[in-house]
N, CA, C and O atoms as a Tripos MOL2 file, in Angstrom:
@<TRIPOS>MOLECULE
protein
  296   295    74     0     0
PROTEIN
NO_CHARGES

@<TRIPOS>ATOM
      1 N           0.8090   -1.1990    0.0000 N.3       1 UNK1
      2 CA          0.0000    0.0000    0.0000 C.3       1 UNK1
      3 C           0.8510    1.2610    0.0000 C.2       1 UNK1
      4 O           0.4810    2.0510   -0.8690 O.2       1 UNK1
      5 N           1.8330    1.6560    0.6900 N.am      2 UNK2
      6 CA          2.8030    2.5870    0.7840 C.3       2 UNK2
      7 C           3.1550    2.7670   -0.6010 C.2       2 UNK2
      8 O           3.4760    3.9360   -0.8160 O.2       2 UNK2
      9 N           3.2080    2.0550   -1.5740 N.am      3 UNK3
     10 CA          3.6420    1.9700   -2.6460 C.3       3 UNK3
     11 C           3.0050    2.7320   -3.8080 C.2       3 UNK3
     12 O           3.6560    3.4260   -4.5890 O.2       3 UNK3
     13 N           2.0070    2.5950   -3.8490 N.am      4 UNK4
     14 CA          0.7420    2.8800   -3.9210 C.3       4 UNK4
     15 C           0.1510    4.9810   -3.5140 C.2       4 UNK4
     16 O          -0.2550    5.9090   -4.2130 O.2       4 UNK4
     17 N           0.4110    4.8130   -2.2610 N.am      5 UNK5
     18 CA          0.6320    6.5910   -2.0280 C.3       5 UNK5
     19 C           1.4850    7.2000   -2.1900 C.2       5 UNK5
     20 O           1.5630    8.4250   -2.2790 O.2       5 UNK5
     21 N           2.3580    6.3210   -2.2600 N.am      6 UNK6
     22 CA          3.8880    7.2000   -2.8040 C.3       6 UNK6
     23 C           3.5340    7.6390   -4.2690 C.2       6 UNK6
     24 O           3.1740    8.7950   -4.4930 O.2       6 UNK6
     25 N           3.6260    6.8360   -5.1170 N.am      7 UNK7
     26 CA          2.8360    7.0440   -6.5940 C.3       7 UNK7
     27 C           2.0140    8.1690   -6.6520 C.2       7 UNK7
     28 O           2.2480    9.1580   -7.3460 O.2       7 UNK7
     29 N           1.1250    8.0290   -5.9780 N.am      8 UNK8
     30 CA         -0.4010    9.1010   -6.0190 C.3       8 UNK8
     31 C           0.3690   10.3540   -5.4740 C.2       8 UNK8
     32 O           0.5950   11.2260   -6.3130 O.2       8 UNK8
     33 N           0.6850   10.5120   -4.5500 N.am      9 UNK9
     34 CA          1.1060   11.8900   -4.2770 C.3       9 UNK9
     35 C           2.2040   12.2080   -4.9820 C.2       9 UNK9
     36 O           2.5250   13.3880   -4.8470 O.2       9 UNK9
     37 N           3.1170   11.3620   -5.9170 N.am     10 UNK10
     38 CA          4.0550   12.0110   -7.0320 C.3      10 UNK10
     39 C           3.2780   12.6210   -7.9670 C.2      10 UNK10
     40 O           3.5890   13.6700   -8.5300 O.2      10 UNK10
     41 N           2.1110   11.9000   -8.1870 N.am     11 UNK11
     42 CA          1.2210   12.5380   -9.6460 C.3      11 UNK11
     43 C           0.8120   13.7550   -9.0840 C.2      11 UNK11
     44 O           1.0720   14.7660   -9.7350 O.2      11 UNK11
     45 N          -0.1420   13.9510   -7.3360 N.am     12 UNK12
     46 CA         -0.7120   15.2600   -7.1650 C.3      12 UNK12
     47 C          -0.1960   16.6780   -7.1730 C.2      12 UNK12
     48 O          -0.7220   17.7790   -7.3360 O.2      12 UNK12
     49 N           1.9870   15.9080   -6.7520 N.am     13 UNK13
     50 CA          2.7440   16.8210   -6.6590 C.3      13 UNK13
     51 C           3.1220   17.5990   -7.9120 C.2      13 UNK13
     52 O           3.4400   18.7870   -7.9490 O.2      13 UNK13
     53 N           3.0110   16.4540   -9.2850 N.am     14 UNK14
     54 CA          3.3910   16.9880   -9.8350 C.3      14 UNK14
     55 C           2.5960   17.7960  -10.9270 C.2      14 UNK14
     56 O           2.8340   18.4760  -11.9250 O.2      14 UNK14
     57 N           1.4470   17.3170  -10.1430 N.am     15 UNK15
     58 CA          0.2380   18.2430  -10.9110 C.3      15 UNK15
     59 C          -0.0460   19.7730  -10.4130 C.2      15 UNK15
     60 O          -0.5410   20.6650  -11.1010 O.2      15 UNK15
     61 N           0.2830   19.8450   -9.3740 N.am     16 UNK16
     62 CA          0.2680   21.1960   -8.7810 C.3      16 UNK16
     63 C           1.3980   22.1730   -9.2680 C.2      16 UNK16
     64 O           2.6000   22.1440   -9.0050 O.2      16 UNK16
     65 N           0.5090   23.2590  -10.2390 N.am     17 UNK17
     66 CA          1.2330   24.5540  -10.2440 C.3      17 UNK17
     67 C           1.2600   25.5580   -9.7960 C.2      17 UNK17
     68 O           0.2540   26.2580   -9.6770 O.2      17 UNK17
     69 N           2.5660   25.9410   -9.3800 N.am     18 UNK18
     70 CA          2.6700   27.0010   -8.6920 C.3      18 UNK18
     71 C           2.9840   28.0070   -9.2940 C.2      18 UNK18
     72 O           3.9540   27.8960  -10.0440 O.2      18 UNK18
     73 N           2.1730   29.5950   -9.1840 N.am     19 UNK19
     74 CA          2.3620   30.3530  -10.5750 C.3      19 UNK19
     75 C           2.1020   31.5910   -9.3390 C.2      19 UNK19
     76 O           1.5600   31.3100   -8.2700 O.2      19 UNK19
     77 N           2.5630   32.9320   -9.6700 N.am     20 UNK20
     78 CA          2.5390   34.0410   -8.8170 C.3      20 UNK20
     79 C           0.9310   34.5120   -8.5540 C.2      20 UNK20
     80 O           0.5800   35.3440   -7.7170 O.2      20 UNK20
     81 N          -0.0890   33.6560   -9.6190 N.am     21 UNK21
     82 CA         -1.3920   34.5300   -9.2170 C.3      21 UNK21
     83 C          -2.5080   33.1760   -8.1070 C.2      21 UNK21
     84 O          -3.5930   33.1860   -7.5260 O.2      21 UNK21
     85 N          -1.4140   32.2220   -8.3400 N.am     22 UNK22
     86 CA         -2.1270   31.4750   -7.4470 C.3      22 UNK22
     87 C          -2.7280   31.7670   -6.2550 C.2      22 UNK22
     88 O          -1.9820   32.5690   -5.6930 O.2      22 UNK22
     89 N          -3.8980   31.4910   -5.4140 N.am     23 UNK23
     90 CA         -4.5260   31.9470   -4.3310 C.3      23 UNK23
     91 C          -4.1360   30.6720   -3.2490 C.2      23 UNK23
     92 O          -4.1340   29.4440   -3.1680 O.2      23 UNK23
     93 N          -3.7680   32.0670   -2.3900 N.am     24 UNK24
     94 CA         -3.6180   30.8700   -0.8430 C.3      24 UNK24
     95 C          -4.4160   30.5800   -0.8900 C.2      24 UNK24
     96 O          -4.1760   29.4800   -1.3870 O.2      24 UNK24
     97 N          -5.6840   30.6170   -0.7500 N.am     25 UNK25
     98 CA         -7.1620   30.1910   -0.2620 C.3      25 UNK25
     99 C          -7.7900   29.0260   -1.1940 C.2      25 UNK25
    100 O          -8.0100   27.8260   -1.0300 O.2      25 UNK25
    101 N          -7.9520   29.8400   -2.1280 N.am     26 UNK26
    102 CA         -8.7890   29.1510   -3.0890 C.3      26 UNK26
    103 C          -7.7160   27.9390   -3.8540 C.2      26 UNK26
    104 O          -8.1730   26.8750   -4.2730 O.2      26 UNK26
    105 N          -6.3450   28.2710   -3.9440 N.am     27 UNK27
    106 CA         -5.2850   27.0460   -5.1980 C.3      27 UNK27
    107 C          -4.5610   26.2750   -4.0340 C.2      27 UNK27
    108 O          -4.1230   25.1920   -4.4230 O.2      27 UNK27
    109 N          -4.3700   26.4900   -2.9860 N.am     28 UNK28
    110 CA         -3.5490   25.9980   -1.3560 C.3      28 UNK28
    111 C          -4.2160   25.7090   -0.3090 C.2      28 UNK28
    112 O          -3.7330   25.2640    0.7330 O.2      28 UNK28
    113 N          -5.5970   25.9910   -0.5620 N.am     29 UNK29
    114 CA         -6.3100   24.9440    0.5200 C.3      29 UNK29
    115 C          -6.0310   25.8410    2.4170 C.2      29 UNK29
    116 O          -6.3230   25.4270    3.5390 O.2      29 UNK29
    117 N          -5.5420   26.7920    2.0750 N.am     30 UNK30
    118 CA         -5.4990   27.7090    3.2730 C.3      30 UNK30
    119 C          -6.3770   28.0750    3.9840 C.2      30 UNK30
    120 O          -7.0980   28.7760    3.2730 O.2      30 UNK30
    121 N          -6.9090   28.0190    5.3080 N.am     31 UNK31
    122 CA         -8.2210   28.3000    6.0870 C.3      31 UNK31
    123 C          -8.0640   28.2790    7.3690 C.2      31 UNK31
    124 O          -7.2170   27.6790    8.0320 O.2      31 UNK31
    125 N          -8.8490   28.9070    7.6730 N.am     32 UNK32
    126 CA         -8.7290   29.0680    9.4080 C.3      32 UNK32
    127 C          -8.0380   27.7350   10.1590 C.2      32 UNK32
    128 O          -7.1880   27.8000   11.0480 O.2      32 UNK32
    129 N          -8.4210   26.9150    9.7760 N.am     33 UNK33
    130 CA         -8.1880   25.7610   10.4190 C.3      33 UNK33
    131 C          -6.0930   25.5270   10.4470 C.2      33 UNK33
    132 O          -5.4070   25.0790   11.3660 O.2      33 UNK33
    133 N          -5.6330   26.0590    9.0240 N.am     34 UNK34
    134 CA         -4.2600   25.7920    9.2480 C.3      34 UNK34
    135 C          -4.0820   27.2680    8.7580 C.2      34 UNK34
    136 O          -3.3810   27.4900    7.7710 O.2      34 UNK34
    137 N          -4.7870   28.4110    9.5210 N.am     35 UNK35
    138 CA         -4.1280   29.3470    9.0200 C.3      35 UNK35
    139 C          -2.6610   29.7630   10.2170 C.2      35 UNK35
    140 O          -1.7040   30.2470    9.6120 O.2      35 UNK35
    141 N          -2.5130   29.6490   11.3490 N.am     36 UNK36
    142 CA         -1.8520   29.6660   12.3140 C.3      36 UNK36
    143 C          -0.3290   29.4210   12.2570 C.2      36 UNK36
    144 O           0.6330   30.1280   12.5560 O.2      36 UNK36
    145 N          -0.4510   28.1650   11.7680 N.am     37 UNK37
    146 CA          0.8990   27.0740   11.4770 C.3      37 UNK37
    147 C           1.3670   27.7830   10.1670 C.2      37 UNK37
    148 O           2.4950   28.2760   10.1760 O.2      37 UNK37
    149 N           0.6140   27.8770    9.0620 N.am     38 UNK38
    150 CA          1.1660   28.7360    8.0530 C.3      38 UNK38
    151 C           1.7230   30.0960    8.7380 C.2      38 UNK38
    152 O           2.8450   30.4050    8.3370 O.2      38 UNK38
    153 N           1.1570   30.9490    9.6780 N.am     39 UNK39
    154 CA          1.6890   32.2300    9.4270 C.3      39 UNK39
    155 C           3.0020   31.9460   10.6080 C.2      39 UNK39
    156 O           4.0700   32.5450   10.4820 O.2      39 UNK39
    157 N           2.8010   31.1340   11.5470 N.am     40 UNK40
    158 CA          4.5360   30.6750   12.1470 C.3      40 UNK40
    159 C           5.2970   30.3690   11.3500 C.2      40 UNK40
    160 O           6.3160   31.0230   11.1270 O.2      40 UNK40
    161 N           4.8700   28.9420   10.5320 N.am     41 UNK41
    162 CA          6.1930   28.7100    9.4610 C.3      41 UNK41
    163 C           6.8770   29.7180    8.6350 C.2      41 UNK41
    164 O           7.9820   29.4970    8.1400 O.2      41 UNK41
    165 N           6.3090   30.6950    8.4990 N.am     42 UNK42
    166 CA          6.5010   31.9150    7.6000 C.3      42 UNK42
    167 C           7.1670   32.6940    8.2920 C.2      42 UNK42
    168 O           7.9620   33.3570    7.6250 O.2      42 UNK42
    169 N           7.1690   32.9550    9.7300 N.am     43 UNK43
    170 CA          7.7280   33.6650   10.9850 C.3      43 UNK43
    171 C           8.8450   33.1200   11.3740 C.2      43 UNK43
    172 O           9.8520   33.8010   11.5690 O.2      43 UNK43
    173 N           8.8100   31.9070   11.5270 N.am     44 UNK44
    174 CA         10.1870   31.0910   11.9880 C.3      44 UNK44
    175 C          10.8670   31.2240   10.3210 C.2      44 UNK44
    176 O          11.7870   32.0260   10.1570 O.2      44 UNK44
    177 N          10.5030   30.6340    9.4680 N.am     45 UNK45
    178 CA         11.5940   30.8880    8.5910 C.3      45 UNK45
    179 C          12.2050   32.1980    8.1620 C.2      45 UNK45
    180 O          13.3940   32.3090    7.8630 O.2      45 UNK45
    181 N          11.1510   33.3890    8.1440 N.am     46 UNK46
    182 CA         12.1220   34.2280    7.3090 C.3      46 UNK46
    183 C          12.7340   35.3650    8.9360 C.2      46 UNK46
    184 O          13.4680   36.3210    8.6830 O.2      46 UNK46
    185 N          12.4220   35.1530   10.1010 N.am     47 UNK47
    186 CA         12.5010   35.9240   10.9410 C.3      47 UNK47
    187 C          11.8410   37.0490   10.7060 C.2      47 UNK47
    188 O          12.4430   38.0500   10.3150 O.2      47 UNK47
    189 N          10.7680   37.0410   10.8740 N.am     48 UNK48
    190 CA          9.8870   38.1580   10.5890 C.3      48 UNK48
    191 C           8.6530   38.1170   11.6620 C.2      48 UNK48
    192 O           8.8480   37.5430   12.7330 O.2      48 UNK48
    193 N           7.1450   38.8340   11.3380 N.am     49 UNK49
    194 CA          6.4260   38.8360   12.4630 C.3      49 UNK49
    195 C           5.1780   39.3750   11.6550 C.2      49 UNK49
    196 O           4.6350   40.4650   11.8400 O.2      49 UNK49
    197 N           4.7730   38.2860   10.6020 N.am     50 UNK50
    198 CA          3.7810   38.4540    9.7770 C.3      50 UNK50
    199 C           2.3320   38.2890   10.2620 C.2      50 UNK50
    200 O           2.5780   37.9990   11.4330 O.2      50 UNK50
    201 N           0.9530   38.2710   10.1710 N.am     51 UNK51
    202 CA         -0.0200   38.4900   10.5000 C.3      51 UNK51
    203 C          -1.1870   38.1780    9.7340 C.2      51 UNK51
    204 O          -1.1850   38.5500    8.5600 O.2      51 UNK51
    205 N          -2.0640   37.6390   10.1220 N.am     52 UNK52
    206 CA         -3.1000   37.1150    9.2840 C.3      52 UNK52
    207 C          -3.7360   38.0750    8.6350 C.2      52 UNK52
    208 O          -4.1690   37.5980    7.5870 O.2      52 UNK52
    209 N          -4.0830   39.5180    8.7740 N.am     53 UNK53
    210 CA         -4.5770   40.4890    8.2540 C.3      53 UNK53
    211 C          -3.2100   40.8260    6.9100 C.2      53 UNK53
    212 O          -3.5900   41.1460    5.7840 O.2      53 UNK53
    213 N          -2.1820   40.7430    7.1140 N.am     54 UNK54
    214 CA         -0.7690   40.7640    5.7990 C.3      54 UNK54
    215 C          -1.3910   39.7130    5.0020 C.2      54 UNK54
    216 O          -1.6280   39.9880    3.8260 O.2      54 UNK54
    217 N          -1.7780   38.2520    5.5580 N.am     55 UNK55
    218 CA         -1.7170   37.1660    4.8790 C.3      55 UNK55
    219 C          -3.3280   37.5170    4.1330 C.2      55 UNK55
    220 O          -3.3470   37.4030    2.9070 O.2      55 UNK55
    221 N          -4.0050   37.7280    4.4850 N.am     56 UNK56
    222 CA         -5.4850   38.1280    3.8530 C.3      56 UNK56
    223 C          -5.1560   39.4630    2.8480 C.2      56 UNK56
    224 O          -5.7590   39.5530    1.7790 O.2      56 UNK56
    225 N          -4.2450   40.4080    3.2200 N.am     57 UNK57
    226 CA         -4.4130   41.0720    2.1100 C.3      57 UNK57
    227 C          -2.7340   40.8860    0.9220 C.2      57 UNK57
    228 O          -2.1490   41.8950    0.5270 O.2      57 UNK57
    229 N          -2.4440   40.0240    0.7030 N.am     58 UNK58
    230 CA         -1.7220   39.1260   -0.3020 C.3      58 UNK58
    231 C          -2.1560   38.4590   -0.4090 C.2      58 UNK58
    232 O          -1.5180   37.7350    0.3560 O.2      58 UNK58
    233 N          -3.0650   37.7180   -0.8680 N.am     59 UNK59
    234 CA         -3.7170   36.2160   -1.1650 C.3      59 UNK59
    235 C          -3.1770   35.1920   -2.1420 C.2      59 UNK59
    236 O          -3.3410   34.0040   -2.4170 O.2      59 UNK59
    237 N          -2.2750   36.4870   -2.6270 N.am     60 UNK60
    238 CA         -1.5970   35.2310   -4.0770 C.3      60 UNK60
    239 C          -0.4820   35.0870   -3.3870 C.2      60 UNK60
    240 O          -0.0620   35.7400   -2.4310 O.2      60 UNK60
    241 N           0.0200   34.0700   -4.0150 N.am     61 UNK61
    242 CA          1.1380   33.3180   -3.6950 C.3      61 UNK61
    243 C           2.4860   34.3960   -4.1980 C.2      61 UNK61
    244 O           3.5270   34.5450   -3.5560 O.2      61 UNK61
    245 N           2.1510   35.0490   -5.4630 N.am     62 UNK62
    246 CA          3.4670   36.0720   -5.5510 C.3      62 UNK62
    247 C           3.3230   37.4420   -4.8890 C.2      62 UNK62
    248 O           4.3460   37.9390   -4.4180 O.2      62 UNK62
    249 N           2.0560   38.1720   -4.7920 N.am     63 UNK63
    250 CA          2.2610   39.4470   -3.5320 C.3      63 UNK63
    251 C           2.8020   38.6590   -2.3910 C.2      63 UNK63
    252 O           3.8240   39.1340   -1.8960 O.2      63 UNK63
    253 N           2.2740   37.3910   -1.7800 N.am     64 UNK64
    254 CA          3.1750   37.1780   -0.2880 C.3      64 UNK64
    255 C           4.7180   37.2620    0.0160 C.2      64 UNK64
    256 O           5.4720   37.5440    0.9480 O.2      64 UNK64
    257 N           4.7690   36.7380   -1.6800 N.am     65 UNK65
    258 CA          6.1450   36.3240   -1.6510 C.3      65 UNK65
    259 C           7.0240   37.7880   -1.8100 C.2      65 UNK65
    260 O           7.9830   37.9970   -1.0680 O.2      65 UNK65
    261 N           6.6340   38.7050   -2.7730 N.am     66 UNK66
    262 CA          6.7740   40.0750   -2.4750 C.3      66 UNK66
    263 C           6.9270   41.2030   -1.0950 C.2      66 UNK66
    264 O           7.7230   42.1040   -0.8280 O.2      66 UNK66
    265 N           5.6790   40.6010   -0.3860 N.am     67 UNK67
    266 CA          5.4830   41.2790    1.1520 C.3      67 UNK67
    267 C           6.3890   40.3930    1.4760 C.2      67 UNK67
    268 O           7.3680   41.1270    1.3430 O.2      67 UNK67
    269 N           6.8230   39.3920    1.7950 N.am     68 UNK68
    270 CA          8.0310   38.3550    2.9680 C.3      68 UNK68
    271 C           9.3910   39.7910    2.3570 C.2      68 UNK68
    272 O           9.8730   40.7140    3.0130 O.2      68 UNK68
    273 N           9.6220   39.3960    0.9070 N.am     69 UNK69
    274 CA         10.9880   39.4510    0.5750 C.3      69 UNK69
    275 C          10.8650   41.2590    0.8490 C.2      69 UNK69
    276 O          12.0180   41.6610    0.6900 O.2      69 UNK69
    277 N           9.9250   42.5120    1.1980 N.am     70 UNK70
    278 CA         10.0580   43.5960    1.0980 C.3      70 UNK70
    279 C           9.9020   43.8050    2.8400 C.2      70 UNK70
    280 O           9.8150   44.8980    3.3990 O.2      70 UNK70
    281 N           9.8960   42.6640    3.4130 N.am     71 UNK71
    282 CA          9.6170   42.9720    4.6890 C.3      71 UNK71
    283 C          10.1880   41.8160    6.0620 C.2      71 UNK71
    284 O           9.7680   41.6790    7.2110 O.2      71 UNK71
    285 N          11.1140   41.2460    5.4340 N.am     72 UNK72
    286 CA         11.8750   40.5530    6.1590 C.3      72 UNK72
    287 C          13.5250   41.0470    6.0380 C.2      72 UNK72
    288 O          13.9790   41.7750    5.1550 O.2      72 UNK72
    289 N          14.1590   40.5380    6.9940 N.am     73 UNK73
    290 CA         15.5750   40.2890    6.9590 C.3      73 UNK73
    291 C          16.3480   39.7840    6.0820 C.2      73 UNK73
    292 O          17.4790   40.1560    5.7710 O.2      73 UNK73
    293 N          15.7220   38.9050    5.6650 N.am     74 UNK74
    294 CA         15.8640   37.9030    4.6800 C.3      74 UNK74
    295 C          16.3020   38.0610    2.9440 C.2      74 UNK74
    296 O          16.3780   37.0600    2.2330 O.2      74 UNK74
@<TRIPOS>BOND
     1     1     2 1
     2     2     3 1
     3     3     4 2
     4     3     5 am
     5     5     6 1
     6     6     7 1
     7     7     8 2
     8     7     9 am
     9     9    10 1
    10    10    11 1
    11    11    12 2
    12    11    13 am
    13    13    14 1
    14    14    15 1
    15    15    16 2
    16    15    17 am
    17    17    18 1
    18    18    19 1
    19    19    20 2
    20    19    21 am
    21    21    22 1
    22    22    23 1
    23    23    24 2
    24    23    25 am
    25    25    26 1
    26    26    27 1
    27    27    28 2
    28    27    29 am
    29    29    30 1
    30    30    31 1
    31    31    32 2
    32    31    33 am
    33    33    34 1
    34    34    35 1
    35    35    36 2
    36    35    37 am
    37    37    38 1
    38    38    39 1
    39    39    40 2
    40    39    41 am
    41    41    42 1
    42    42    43 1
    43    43    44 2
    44    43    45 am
    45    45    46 1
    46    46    47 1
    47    47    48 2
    48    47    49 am
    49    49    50 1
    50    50    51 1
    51    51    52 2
    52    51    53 am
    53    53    54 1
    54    54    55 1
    55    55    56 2
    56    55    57 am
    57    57    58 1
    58    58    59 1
    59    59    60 2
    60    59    61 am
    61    61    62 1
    62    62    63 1
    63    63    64 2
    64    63    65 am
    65    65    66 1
    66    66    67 1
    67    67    68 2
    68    67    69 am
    69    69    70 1
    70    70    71 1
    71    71    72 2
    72    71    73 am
    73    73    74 1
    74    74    75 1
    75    75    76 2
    76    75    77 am
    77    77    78 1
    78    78    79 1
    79    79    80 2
    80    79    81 am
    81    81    82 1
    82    82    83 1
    83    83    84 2
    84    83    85 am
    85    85    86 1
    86    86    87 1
    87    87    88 2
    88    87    89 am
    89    89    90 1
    90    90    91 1
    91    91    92 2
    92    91    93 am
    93    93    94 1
    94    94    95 1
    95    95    96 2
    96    95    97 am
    97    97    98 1
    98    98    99 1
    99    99   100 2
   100    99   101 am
   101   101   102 1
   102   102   103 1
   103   103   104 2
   104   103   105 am
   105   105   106 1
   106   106   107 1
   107   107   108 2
   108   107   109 am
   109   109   110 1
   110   110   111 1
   111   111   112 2
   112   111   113 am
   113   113   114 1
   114   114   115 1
   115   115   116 2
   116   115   117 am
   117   117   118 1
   118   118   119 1
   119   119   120 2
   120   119   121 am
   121   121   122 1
   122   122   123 1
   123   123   124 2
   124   123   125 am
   125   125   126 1
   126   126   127 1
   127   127   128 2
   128   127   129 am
   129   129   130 1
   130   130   131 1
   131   131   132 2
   132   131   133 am
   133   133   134 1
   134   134   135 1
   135   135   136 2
   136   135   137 am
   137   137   138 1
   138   138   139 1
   139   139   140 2
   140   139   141 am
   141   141   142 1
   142   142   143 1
   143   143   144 2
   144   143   145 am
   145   145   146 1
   146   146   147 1
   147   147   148 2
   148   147   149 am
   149   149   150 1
   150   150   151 1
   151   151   152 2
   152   151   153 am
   153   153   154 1
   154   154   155 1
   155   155   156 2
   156   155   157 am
   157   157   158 1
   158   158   159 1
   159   159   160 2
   160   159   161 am
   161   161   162 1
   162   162   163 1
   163   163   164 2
   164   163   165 am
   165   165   166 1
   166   166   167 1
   167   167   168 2
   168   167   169 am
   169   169   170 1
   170   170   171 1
   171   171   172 2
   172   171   173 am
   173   173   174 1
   174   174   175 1
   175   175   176 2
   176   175   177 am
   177   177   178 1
   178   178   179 1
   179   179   180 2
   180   179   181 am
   181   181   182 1
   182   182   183 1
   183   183   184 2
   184   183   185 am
   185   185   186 1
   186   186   187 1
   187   187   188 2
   188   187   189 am
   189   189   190 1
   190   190   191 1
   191   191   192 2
   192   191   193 am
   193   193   194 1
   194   194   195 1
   195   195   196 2
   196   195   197 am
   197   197   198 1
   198   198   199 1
   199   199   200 2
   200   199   201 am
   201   201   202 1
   202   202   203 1
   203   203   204 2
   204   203   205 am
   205   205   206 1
   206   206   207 1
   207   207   208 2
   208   207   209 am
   209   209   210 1
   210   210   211 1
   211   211   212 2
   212   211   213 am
   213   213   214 1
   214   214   215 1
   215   215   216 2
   216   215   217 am
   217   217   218 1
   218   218   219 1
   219   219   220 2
   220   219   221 am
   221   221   222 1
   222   222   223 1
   223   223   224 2
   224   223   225 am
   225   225   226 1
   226   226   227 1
   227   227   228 2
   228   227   229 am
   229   229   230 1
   230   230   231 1
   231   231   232 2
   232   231   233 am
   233   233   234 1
   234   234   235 1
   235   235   236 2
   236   235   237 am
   237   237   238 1
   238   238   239 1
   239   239   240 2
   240   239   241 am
   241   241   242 1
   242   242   243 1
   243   243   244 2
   244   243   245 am
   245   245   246 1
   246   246   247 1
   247   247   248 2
   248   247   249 am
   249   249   250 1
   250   250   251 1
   251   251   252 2
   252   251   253 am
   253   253   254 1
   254   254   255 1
   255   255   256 2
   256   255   257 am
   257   257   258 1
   258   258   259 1
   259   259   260 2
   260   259   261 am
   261   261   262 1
   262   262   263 1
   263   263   264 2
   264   263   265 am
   265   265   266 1
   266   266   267 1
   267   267   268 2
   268   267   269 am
   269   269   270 1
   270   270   271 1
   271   271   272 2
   272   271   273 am
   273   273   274 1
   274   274   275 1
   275   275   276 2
   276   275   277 am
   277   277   278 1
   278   278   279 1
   279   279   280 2
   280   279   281 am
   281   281   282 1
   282   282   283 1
   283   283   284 2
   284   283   285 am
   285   285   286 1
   286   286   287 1
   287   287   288 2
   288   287   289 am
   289   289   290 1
   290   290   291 1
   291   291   292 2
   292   291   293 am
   293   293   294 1
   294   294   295 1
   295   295   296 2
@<TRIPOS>SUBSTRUCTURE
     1 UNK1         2 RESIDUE 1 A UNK
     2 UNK2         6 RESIDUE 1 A UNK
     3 UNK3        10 RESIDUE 1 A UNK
     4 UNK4        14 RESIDUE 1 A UNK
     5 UNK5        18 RESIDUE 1 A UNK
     6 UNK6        22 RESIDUE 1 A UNK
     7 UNK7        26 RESIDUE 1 A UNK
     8 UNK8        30 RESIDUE 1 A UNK
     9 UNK9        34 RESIDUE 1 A UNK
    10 UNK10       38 RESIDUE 1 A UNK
    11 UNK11       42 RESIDUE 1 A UNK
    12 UNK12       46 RESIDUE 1 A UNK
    13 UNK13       50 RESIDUE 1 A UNK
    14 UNK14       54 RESIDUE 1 A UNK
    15 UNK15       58 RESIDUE 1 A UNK
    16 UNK16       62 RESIDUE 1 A UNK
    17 UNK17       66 RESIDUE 1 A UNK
    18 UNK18       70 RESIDUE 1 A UNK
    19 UNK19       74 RESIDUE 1 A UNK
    20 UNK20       78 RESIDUE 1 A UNK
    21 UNK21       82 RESIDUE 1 A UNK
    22 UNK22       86 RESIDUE 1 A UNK
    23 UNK23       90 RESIDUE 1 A UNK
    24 UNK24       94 RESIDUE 1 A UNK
    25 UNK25       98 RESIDUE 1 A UNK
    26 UNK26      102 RESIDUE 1 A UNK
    27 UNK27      106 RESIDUE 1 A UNK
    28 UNK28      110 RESIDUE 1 A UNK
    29 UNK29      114 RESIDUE 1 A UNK
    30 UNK30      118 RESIDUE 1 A UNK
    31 UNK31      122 RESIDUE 1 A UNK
    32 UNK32      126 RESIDUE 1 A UNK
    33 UNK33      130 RESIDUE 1 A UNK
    34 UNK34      134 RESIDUE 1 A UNK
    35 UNK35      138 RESIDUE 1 A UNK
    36 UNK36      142 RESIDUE 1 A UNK
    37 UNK37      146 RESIDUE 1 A UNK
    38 UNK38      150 RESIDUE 1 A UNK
    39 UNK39      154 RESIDUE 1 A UNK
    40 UNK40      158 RESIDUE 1 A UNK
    41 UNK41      162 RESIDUE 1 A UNK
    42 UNK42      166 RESIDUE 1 A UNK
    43 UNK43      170 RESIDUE 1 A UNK
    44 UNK44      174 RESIDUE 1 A UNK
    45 UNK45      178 RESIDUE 1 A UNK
    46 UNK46      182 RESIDUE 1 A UNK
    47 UNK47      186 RESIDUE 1 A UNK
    48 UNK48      190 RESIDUE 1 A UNK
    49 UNK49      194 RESIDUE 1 A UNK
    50 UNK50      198 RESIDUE 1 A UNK
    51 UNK51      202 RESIDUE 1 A UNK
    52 UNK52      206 RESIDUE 1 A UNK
    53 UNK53      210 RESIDUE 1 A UNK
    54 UNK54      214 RESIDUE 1 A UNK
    55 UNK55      218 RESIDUE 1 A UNK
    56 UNK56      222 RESIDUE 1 A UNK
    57 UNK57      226 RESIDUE 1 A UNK
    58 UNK58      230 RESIDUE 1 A UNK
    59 UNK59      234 RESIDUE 1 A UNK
    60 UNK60      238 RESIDUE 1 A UNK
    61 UNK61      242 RESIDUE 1 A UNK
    62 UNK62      246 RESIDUE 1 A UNK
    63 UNK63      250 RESIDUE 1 A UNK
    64 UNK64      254 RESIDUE 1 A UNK
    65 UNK65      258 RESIDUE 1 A UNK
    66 UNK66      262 RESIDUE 1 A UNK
    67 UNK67      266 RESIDUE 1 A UNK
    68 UNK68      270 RESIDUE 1 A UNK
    69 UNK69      274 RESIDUE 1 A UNK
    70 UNK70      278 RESIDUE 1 A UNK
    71 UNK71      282 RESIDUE 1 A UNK
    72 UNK72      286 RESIDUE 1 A UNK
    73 UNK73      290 RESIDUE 1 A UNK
    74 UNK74      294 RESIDUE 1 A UNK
């Protein structure tokens, strides 16, 4: 069986594109439920002190990436 999900999640991985207008929400599956852990991982990695109101108003995947890189250390 392992064998089996390994396979399947190579195809889902490699079906997923990642493009600058992509939506956290709507193309990443982002929601209250893991919005938290996203905005730490984002905190611990770039040393920064980002905020769910930042993360709501970047929704695409390339403004965030814009706001991190215009507003981190990093």
């Amino acid at each position: 069986m392992s064998d089996i999900k390994g396979r399947v999640k190579t195809i889902i991985m490699d079906k997923l594109t990642v493009t600058d207008q992509a939506d956290l929400f709507d193309d990443f599956g982002l929601d209250q439920s893991n919005m938290q852990a996203f905005i730490d991982g984002i905190n611990n990695e770039f040393q920064m002190s980002i905020t769910e109101s930042d993360i709501n108003a970047n929704r695409t995947f390339g403004n965030l990436c814009t706001f991190i890189e215009n507003n981190s250390g990093n």
